[in-house]
C-alpha positions as CSV (number, residue, x, y, z in Angstrom):
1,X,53.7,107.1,114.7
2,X,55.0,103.6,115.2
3,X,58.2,102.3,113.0
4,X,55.8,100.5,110.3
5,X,52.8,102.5,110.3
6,X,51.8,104.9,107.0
7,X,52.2,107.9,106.6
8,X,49.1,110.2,106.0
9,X,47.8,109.4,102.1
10,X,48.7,112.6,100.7
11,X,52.2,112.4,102.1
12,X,52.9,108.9,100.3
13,X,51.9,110.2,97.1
14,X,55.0,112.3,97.3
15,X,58.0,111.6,95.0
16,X,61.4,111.7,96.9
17,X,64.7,111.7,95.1
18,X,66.5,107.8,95.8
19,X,70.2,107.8,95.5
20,X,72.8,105.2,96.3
21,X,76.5,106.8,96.4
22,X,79.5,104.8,95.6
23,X,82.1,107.0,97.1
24,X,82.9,110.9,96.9
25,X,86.0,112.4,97.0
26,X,87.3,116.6,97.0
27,X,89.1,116.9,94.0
28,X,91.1,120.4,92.7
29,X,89.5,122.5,90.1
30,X,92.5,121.4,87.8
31,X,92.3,117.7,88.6
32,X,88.5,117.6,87.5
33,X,89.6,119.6,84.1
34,X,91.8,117.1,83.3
35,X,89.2,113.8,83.3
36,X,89.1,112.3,79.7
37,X,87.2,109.2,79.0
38,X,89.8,106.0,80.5
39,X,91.3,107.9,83.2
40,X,91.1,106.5,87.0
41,X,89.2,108.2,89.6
42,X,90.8,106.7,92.6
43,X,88.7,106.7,96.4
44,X,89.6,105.9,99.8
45,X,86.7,103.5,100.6
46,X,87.1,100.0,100.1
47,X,85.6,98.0,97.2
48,X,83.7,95.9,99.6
49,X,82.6,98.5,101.5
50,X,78.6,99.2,102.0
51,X,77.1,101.6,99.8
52,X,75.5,104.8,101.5
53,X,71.6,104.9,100.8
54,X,70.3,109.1,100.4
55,X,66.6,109.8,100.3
56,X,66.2,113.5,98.9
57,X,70.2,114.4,99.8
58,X,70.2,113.3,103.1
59,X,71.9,110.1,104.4
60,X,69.5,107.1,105.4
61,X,71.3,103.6,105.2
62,X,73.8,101.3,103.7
63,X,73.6,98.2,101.5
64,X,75.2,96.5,98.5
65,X,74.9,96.6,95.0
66,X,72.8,93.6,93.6
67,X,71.9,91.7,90.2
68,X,68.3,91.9,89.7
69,X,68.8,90.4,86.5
70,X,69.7,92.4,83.9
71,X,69.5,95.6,86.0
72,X,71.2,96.9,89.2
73,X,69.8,97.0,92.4
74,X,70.4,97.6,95.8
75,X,70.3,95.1,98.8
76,X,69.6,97.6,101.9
77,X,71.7,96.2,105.3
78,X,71.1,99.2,107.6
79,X,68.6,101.7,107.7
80,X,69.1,104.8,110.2
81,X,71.0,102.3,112.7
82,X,68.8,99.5,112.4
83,X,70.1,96.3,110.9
84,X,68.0,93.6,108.8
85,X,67.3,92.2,105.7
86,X,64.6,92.9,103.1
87,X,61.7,90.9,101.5
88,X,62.7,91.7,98.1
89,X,62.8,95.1,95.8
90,X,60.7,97.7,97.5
91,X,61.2,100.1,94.5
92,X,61.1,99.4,90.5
C-alpha cells in the first residue's frame, strides 16, 4: 500500500482512540494522594515543546496545540518521522 492510499472500506469505518499528551511524569503513591484542586504538577518537558500525537495508545507524531476558535486543536508537525504541514483539521 502506497503512503496515501485507503485503506480497505471496512477498515476506515473503524473508530480509533485520538490522544494528544502534554507531558507524563512517575509520581509516588503518596504524592498523587496529596493533589487538591490549585496544587502544581510540575514536568520536565519544556513549555514549548511539541506535543506527542497517540492513535489507540501507541505513539504516532508531534505537533502543537492550536486555536480553532473557540476550541482547541492540534497543528500535527511530524508524523512517524516524516515532517510537513497539514491542509487544515482532519478531524472534528
Amino acid at each position: 500500500m502506497t503512503e496515501r492510499q485507503s485503506a480497505p472500506q471496512p477498515l476506515v469505518d473503524l473508530d480509533v482512540s485520538v490522544s494528544v499528551v502534554l507531558a507524563e511524569k512517575i509520581a509516588s503513591l503518596e504524592q498523587v494522594l496529596e493533589l487538591r484542586p490549585g496544587a502544581v504538577l510540575e514536568f520536565s518537558r519544556r513549555h514549548e515543546s511539541p506535543l506527542d500525537l497517540y492513535i489507540n495508545h501507541s505513539p504516532v507524531g508531534q505537533g502543537h496545540a492550536v486555536d480553532i476558535g473557540e476550541r482547541l486543536g492540534f497543528e500535527i508537525a511530524e508524523v512517524d518521522g516524516r515532517e510537513g504541514t497539514s491542509p487544515g483539521p482532519l478531524l472534528s
